[in-house]
N, C-alpha and C positions, 0 to 999 in steps of 0.2 A: 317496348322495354328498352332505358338505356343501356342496359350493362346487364352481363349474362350473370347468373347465380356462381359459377366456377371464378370468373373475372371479379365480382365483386368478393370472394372468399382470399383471392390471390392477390387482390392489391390492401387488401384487408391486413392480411398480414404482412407484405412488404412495408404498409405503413406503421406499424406495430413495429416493429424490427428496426427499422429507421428511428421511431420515438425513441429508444433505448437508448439511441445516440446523444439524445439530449437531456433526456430524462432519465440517467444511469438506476437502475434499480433492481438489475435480471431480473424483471416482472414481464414486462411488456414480451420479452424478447420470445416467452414461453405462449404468451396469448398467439405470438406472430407465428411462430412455428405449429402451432393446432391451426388457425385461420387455414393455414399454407398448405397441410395437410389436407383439411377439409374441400378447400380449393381443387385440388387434384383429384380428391377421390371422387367430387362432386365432373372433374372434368373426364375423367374417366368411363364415367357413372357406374360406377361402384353406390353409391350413395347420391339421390335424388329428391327426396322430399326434405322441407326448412326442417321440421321436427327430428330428422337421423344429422342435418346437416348440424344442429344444434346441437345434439346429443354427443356425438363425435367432438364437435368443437370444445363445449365442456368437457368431458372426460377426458378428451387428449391432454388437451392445456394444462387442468389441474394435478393431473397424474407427473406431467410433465416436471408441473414448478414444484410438487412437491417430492417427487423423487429426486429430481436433478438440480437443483437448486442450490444446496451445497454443493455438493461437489463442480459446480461452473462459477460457485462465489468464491470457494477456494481456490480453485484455479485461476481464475483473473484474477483476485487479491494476492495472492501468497498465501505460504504458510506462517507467516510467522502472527501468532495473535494480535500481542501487544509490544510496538517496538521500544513505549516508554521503558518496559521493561527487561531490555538489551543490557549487556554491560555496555555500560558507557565508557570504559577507556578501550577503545577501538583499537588506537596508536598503540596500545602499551607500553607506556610509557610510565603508568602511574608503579612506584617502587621504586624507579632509575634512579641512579646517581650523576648528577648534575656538575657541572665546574660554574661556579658563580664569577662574574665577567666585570660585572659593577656593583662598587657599594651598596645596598637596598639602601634607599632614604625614603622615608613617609611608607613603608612598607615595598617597595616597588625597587625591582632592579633590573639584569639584563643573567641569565643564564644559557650556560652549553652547551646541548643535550647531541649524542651524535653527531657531532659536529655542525650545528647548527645554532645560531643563536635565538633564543629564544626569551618573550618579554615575560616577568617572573614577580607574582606575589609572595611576600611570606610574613609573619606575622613576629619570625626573629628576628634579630639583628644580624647580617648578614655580610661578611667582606671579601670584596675581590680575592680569588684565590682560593676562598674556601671551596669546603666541597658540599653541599645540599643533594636532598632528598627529596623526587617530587611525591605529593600525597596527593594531588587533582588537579584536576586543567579545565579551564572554563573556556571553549572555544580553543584559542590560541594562545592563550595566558596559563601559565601552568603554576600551580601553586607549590612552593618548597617546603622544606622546615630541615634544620640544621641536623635532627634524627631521625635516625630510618624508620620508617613506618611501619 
């Protein structure tokens, strides 16, 4: 025999456990921890014949992935479900009042926000000195408009 029944359950599952690495999917990782189990209790001998070693293997794993499976997909992912659905103005910035810096020409100007300059769409007509409203920011581009939103 090359390899003992405990030895071939133990590297069984270290390689399961290691797949995981490559193949994200907290599936494998649950197969690797039954194998790893199975491994010991077979080294122990606690459990001796393929048919308990198999039964064990089964039941642990599946109990495993299906009890705990959320809650370790929760945990490595986060809580948050869906981040499309975040407020996107992070900055908060969307409501401020702006110092407009350069004339908008072709829609496009230079705005103040916080003492910061900042590069500025708006869809009015727009002149140094005024004072604008942002209403959204695409990136780093914040969009204005001469009333508060």
């Amino acid at each position: 025999m090359l390899i003992t029944t405990y030895a071939f359950w133990l590297l069984l599952g270290i390689a399961l456990l290691l797949s995981e690495l490559f193949i994200p999917g907290l599936i494998a990782a649950f197969f690797g921890i039954g194998a790893l189990l199975v491994g010991v209790l077979t080294l122990l001998g606690i459990i001796d014949t393929l048919a308990a070693q198999l039964a064990v293997f089964a039941v642990f794993s599946l109990v495993a992935l299906f009890a705990l499976r959320k809650h370790f997909h929760r945990w490595l992912r986060g809580t948050e479900a869906d981040p499309s659905a975040k407020d996107m103005d992070d900055a908060g910035v969307i409501g401020s009042r702006v110092k407009v810096l350069t004339d908008f020409t072709d829609g496009t100007g230079s705005v103040q926000l916080n003492g910061a300059k900042w590069d500025a769409e708006s869809p009015d007509s727009l002149k140094m000195g005024d004072s604008a409203w942002v209403s959204e920011h695409k990136g780093i581009i914040l969009v204005v408009s001469a009333t508060k939103p």
